[in-house]
BALOBA-1460 file (C-alpha; in Angstrom, 3 decimals):
// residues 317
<rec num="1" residu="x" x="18.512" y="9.354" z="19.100"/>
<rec num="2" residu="x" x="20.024" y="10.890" z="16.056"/>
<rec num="3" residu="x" x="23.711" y="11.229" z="16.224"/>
<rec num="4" residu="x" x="26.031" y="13.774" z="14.331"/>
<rec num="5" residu="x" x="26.384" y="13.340" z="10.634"/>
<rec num="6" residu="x" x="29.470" y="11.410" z="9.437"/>
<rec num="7" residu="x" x="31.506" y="11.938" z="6.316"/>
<rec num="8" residu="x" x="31.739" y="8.190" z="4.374"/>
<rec num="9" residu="x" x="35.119" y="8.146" z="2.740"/>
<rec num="10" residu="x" x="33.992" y="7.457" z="-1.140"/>
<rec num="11" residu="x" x="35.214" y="5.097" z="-3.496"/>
<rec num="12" residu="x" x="34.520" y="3.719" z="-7.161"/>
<rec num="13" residu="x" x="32.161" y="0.982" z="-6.891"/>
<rec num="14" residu="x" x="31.095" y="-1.310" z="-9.796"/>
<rec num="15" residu="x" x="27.405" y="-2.896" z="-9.507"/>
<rec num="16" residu="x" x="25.930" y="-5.774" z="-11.215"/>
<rec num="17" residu="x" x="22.333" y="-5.467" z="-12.401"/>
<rec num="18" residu="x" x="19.867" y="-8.166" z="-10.878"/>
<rec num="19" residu="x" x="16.254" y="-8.847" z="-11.491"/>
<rec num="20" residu="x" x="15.349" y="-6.301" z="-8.750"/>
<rec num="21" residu="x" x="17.403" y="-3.354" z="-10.446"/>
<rec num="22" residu="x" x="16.443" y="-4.439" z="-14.323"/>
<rec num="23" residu="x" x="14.113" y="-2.173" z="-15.756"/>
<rec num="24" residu="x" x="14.764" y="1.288" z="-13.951"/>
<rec num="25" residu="x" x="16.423" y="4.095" z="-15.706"/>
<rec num="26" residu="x" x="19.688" y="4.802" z="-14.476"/>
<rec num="27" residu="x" x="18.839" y="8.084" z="-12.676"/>
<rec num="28" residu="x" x="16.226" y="6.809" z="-10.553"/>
<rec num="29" residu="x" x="18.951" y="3.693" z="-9.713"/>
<rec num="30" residu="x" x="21.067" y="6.433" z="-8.984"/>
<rec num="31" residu="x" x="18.948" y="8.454" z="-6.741"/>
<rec num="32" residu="x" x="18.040" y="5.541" z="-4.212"/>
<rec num="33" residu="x" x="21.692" y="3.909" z="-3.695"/>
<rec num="34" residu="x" x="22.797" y="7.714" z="-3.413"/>
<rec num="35" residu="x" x="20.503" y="8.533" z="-0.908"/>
<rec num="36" residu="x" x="21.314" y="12.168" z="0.205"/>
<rec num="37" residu="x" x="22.882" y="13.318" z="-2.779"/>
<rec num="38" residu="x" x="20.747" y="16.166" z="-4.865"/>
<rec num="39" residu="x" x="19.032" y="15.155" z="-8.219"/>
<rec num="40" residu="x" x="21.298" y="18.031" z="-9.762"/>
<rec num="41" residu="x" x="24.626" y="16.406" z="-8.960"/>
<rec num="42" residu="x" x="23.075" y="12.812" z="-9.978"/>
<rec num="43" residu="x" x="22.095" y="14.306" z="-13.517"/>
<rec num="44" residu="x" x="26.002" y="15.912" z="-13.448"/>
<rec num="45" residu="x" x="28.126" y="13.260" z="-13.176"/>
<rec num="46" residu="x" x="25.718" y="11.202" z="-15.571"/>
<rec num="47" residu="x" x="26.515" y="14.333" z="-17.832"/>
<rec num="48" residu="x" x="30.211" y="14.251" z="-17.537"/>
<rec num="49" residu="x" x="30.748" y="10.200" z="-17.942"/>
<rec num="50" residu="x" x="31.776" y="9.252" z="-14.358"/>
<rec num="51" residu="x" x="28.904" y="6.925" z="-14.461"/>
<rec num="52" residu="x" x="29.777" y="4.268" z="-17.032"/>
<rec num="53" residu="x" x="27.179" y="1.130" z="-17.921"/>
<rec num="54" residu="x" x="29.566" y="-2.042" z="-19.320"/>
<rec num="55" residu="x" x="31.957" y="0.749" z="-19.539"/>
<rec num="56" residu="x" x="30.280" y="3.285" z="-21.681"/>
<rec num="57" residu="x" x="28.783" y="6.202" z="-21.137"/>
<rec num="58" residu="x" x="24.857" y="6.910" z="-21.192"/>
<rec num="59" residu="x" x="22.313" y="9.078" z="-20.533"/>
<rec num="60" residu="x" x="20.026" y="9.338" z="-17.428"/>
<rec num="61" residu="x" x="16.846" y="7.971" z="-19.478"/>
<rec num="62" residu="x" x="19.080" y="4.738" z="-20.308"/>
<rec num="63" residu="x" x="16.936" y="1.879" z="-18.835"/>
<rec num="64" residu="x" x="19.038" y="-0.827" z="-17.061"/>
<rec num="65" residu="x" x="18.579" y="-4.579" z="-18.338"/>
<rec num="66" residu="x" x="19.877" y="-7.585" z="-16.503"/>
<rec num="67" residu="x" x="23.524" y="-7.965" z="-16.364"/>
<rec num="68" residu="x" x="25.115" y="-5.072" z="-17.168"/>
<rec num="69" residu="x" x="27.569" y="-3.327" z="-15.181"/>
<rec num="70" residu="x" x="27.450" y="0.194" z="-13.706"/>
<rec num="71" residu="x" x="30.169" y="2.113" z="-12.420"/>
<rec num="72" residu="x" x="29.377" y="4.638" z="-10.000"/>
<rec num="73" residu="x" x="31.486" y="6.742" z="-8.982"/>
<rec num="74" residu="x" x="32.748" y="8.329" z="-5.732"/>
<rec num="75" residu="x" x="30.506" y="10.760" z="-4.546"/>
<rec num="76" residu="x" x="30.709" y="12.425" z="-0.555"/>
<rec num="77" residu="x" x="27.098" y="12.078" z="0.873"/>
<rec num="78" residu="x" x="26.431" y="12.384" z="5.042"/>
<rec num="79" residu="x" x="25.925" y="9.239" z="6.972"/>
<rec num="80" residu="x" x="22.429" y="9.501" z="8.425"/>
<rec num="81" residu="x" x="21.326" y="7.851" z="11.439"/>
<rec num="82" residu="x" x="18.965" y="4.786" z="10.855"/>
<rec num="83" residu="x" x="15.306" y="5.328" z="10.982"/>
<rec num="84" residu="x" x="13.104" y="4.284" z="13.309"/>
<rec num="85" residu="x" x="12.414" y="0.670" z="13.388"/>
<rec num="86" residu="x" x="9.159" y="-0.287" z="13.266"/>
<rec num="87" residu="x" x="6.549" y="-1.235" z="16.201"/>
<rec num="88" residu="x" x="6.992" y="-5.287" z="17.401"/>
<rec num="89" residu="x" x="3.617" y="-5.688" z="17.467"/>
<rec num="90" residu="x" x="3.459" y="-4.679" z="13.598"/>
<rec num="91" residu="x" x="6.444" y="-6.936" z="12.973"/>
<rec num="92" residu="x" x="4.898" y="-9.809" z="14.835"/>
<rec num="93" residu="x" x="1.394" y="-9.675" z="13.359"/>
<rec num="94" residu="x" x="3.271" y="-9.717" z="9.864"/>
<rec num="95" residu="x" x="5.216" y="-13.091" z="10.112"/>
<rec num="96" residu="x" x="2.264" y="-14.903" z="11.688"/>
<rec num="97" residu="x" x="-0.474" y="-13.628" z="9.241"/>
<rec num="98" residu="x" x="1.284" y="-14.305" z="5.651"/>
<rec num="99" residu="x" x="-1.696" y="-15.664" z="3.448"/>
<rec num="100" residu="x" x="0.756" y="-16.287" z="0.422"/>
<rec num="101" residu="x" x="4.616" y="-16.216" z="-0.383"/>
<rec num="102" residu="x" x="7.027" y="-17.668" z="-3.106"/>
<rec num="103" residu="x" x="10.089" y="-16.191" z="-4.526"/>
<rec num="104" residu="x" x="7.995" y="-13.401" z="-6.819"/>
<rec num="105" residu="x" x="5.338" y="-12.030" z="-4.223"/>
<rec num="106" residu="x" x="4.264" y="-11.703" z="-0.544"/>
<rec num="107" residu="x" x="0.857" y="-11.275" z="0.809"/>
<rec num="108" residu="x" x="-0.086" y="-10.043" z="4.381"/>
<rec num="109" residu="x" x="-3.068" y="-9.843" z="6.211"/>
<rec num="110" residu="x" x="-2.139" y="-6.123" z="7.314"/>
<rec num="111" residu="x" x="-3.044" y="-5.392" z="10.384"/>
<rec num="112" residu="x" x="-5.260" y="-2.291" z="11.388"/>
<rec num="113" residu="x" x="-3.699" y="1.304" z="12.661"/>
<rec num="114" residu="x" x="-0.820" y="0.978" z="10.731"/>
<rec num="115" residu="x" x="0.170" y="2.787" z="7.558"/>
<rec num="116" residu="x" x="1.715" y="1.022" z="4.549"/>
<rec num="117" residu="x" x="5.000" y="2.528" z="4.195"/>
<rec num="118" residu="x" x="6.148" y="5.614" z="6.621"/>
<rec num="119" residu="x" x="5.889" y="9.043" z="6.063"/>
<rec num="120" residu="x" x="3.710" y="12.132" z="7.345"/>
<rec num="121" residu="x" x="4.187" y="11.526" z="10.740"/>
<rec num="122" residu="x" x="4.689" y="7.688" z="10.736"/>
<rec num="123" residu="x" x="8.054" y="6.484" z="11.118"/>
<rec num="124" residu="x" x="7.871" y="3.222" z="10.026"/>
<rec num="125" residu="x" x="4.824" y="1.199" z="7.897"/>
<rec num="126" residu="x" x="4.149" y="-2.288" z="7.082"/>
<rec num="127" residu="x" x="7.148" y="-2.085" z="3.758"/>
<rec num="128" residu="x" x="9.921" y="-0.919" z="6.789"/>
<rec num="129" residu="x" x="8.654" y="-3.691" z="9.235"/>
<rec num="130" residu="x" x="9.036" y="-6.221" z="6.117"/>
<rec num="131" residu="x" x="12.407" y="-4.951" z="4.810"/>
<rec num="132" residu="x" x="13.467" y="-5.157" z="8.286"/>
<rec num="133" residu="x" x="12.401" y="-8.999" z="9.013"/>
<rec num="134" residu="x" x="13.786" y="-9.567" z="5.562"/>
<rec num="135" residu="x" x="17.222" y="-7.751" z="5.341"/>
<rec num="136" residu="x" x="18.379" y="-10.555" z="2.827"/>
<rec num="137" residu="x" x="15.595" y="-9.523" z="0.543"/>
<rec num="138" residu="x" x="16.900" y="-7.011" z="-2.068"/>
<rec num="139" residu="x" x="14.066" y="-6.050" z="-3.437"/>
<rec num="140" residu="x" x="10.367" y="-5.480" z="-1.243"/>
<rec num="141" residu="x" x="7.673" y="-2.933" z="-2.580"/>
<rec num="142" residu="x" x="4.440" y="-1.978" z="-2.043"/>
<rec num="143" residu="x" x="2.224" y="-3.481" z="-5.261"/>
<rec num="144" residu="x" x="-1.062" y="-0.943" z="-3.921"/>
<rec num="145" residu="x" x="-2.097" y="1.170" z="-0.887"/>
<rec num="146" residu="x" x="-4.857" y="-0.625" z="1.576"/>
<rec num="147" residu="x" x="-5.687" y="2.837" z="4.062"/>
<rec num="148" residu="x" x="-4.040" y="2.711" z="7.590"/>
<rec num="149" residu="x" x="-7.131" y="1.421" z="9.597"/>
<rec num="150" residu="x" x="-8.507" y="-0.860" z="7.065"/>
<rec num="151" residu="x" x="-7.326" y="-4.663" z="7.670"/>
<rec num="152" residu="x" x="-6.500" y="-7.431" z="5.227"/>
<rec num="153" residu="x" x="-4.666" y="-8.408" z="1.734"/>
<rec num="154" residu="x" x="-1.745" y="-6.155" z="0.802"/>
<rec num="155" residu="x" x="0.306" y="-7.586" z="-1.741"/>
<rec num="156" residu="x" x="4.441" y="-6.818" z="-1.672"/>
<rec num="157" residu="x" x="6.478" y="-7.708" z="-5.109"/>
<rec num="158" residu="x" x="9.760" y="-9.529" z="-4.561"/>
<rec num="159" residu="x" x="11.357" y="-8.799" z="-8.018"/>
<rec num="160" residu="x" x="10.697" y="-5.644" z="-10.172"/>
<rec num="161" residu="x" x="9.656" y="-7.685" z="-13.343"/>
<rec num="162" residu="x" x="6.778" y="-8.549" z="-10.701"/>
<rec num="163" residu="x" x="5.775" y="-5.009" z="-9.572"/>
<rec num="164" residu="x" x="5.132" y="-4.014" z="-13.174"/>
<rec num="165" residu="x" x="3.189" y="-6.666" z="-13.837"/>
<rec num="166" residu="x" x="1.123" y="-6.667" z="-10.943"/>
<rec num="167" residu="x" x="0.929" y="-2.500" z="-11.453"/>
<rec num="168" residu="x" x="-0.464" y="-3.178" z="-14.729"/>
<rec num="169" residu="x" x="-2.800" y="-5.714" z="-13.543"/>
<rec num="170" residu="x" x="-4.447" y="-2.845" z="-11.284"/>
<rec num="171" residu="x" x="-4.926" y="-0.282" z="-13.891"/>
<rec num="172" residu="x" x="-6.913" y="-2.327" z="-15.653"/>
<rec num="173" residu="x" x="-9.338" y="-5.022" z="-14.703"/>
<rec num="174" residu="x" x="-6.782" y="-8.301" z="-13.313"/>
<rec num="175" residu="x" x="-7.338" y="-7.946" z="-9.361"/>
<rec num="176" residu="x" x="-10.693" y="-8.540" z="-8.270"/>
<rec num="177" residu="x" x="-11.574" y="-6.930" z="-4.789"/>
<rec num="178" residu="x" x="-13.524" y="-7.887" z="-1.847"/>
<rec num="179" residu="x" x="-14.064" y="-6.079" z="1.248"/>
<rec num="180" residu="x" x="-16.623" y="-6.408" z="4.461"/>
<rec num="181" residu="x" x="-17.903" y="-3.605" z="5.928"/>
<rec num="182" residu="x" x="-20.287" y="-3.084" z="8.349"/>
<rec num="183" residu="x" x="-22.540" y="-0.011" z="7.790"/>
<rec num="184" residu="x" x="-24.664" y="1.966" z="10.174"/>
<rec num="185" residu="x" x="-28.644" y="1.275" z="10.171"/>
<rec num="186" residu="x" x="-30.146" y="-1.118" z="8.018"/>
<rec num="187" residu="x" x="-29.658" y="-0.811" z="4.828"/>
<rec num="188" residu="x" x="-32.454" y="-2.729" z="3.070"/>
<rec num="189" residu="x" x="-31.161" y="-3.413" z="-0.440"/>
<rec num="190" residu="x" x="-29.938" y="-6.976" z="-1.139"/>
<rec num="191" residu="x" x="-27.525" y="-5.307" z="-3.895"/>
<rec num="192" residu="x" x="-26.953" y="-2.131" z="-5.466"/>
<rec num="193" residu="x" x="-24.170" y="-0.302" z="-7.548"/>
<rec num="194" residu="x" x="-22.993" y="2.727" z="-6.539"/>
<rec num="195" residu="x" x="-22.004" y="4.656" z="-9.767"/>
<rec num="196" residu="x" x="-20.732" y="8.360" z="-8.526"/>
<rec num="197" residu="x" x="-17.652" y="10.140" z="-9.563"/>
<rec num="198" residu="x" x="-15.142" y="10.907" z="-6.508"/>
<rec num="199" residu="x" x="-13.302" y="14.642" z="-6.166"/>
<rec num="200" residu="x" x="-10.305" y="14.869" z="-4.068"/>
<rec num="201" residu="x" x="-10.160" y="17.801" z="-1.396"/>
<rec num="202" residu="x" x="-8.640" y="18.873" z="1.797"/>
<rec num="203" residu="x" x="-10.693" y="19.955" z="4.981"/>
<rec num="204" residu="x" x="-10.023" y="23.096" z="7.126"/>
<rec num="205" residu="x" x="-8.212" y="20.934" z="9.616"/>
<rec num="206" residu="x" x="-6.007" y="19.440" z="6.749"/>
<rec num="207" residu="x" x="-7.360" y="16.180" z="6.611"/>
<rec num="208" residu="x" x="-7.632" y="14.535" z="3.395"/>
<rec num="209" residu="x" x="-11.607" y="13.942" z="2.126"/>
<rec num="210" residu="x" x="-13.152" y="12.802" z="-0.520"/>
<rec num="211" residu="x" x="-16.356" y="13.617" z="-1.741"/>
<rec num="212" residu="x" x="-18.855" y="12.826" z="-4.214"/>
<rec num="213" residu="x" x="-18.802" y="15.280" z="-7.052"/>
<rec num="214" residu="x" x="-19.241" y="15.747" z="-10.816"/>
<rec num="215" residu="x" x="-16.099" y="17.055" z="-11.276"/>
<rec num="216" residu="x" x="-14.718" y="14.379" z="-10.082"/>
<rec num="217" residu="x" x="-12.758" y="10.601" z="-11.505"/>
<rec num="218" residu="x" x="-15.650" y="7.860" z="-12.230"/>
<rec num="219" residu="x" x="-15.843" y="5.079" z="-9.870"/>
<rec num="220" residu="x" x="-18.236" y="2.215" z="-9.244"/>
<rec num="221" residu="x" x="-18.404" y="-0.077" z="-6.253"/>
<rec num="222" residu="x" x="-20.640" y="-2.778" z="-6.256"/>
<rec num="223" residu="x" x="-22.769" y="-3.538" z="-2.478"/>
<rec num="224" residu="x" x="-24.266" y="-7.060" z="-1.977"/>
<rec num="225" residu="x" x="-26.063" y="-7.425" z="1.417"/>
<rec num="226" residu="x" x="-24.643" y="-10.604" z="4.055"/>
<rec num="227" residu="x" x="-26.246" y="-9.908" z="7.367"/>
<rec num="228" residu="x" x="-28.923" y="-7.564" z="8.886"/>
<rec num="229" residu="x" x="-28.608" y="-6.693" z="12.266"/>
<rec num="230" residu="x" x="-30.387" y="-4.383" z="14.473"/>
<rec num="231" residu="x" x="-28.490" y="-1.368" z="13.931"/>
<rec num="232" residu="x" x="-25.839" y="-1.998" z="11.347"/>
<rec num="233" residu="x" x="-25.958" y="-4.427" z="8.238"/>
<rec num="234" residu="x" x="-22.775" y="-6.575" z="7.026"/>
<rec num="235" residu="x" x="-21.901" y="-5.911" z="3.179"/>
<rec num="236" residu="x" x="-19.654" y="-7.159" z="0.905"/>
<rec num="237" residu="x" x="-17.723" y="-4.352" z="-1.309"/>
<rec num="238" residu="x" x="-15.780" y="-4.812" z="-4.451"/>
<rec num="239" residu="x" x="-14.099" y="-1.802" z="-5.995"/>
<rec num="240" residu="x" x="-14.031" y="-1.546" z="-9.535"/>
<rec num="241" residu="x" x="-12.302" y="0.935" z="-9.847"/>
<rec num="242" residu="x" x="-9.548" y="1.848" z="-7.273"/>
<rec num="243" residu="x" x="-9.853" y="5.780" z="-5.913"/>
<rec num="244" residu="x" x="-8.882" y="7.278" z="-3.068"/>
<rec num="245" residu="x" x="-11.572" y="5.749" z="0.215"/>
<rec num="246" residu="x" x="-14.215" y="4.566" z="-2.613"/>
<rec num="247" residu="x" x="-15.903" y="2.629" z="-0.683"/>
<rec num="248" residu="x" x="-15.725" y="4.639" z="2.587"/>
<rec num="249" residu="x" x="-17.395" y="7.227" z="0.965"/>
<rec num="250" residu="x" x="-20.090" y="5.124" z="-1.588"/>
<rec num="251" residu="x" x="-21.298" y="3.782" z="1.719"/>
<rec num="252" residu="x" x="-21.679" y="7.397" z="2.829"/>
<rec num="253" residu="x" x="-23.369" y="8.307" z="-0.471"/>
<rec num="254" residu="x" x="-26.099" y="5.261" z="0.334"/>
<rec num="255" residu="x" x="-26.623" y="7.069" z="3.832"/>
<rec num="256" residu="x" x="-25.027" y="4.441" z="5.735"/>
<rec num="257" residu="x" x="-21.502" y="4.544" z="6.570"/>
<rec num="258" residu="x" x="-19.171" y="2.245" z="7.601"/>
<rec num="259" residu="x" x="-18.954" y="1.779" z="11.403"/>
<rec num="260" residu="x" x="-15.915" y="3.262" z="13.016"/>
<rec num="261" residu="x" x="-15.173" y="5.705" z="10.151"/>
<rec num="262" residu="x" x="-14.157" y="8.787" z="11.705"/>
<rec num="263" residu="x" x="-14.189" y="10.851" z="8.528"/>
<rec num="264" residu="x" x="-16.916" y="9.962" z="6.964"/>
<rec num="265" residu="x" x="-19.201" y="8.856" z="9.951"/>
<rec num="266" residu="x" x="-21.090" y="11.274" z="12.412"/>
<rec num="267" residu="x" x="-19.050" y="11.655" z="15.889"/>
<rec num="268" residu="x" x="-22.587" y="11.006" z="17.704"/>
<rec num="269" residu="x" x="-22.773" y="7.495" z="15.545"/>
<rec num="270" residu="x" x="-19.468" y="6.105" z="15.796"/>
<rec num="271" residu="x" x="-19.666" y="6.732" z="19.959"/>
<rec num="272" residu="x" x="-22.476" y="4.625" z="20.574"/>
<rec num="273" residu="x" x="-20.959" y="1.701" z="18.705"/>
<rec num="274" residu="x" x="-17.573" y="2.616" z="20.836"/>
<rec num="275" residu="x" x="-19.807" y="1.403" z="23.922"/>
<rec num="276" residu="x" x="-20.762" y="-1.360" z="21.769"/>
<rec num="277" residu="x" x="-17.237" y="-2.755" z="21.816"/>
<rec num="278" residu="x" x="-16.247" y="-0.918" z="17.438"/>
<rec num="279" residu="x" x="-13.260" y="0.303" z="18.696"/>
<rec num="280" residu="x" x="-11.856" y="0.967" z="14.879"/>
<rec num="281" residu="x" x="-12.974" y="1.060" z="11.270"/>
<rec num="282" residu="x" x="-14.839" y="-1.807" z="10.185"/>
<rec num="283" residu="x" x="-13.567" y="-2.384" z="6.577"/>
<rec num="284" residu="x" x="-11.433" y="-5.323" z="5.731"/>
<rec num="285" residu="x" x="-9.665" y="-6.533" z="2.319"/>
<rec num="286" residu="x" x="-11.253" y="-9.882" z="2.315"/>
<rec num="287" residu="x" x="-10.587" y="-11.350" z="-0.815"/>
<rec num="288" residu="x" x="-8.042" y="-11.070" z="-3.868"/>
<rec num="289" residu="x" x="-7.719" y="-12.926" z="-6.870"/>
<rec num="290" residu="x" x="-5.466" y="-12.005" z="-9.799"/>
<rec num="291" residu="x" x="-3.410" y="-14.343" z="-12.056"/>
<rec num="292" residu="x" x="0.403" y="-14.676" z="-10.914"/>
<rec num="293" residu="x" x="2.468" y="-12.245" z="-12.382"/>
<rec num="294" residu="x" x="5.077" y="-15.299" z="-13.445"/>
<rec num="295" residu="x" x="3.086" y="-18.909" z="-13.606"/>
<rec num="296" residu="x" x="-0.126" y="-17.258" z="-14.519"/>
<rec num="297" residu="x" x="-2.192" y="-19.091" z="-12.458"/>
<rec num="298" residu="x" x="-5.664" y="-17.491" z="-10.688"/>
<rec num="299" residu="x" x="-4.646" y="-17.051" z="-6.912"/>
<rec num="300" residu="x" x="-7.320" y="-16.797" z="-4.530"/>
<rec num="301" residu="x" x="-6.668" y="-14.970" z="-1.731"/>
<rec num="302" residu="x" x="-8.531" y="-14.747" z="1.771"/>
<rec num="303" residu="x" x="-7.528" y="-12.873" z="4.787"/>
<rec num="304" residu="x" x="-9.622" y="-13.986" z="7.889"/>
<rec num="305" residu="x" x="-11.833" y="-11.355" z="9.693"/>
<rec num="306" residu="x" x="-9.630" y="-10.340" z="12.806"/>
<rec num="307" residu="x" x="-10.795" y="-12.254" z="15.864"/>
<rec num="308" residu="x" x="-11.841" y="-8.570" z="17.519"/>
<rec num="309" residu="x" x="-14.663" y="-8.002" z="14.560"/>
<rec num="310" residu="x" x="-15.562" y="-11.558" z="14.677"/>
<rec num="311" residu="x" x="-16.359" y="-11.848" z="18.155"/>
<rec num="312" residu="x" x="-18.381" y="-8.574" z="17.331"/>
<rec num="313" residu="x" x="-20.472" y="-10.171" z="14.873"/>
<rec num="314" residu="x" x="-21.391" y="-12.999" z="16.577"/>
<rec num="315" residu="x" x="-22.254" y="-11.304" z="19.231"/>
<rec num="316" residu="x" x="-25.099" y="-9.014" z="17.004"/>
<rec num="317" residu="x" x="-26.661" y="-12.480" z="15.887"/>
């Protein structure tokens, strides 16, 4: 329940600059410690020299650097109730399924039917169900986006110097990707690549589609064949580049889908395998490898097939 809003009595405070702050400008540090507080009073008392760095004044495109010392000063913002915390079952499936952690990074097998950070409708993702098992971690984002009912690696930066790196890593070519997917029919190639640009839209009902078009951002995926089956075929999918549900819709493009994919899949389709026992999506973020953003060394990462698909799959041999 949401109670009334609270005045906080404000006061001076002075703030030290770790590794999770260095790096930011100072209005964007600014505008996430003062949550509530509108961008046009932040950019004010930056103007007027309340907010002092080693006690100077700066502007709001000064980038923070280890060490220094801001001064922020008192500024009367309502106390807002605590969001939502997230679903135990979420929080649960998190601490058990950890594939990789150190002080720098964190990598989950993220569970299916849950978003990656809240928003839209959710109240809390997989970031809020992390920042809430670890409330002594100052620092926990998101590295890249993994769609809510796809399963498998998600990768969370400890430390900002981390993030950037690991952001720069996925613009260009330094994360390989592997998915499986299972695809309606047989699809009869042992390998293909799927070369088609992808367009952005919105359906009539407000859901967000993507299609393929010339108009559209180039993007490859690359299709290698593991299993035929009687009605569906197992495939491995890597990305190369990273749009918005590539590979959902590639599949699409090659006139098979992937099972369970209630965008991109005919209703008719994804019913019969729903009396087959596919009760979701069957895409999963098998495999990552990327050098650490700190030691440099390759990491190979594998998240395990969730027991539910397995059983599936053995059960089609």
């Amino acid at each position: 329940m949401k109670s009334e809003n609270k005045p906080v009595i404000p006061q001076v405070r002075f703030i030290e600059i770790t590794d999770a702050e260095a790096g930011q400008r100072i209005d964007n540090f600014l505008l996430k410690i003062l949550k509530g507080v509108p961008k046009s009073r932040i950019y004010r008392i930056i103007r007027k020299g309340e907010v002092r760095i080693n006690k100077g004044r700066c502007d709001a495109k000064r980038k923070l650097v280890l060490g220094d010392r801001v001064r922020v000063p008192p500024v009367r913002v309502a106390e807002k109730e605590v969001v939502a915390s997230a679903p135990a079952y979420l929080k649960a499936s998190l601490q058990k399924d950890i594939l990789f952690e150190d002080d720098v990074i964190l990598v989950v097998n993220k569970p299916s039917g849950f978003a990656v950070h809240g928003g839209s409708g959710v109240n809390a993702g997989v970031i809020e169900a992390l920042r809430e098992l670890r409330p002594e971690s100052r620092f926990l984002e998101l590295v890249h986006r993994i769609d809510r009912d796809t399963s498998g690696c998600l990768i969370i930066a400890k430390k900002r110097s981390a993030l950037r790196t690991l952001h720069a890593y996925f613009r260009g070519d330094g994360v390989k990707k592997s998915y499986l997917a299972l695809l309606v029919g047989q699809w009869q190639q042992k390998k293909q690549l799927v070369d088609q640009p992808l367009l952005k839209n919105v359906s009539q009902g407000g859901e967000r589609m993507v299609k393929v078009s010339s108009a559209g951002k180039p993007s490859q995926t690359l299709f290698k064949r593991v299993s035929l089956f009687d009605n569906a075929t197992l495939v491995t999918a890597s990305p190369l580049t990273g749009r918005t549900h590539q590979i959902r819709v590639h599949a699409a493009w090659l006139g098979h889908s992937i099972v369970g994919d209630e965008r991109y899949t005919e209703n008719a389709v994804n019913k019969e395998f729903r009396r087959q026992g596919y009760k979701r999506l069957f895409l999963h973020a098998e495999k990552l490898q990327f050098a650490h953003p700190v030691s440099g060394e390759i990491l190979n990462l594998h998240a395990p097939l969730p027991a539910d698909l397995q059983i599936l799959l053995e059960n089609e041999n």
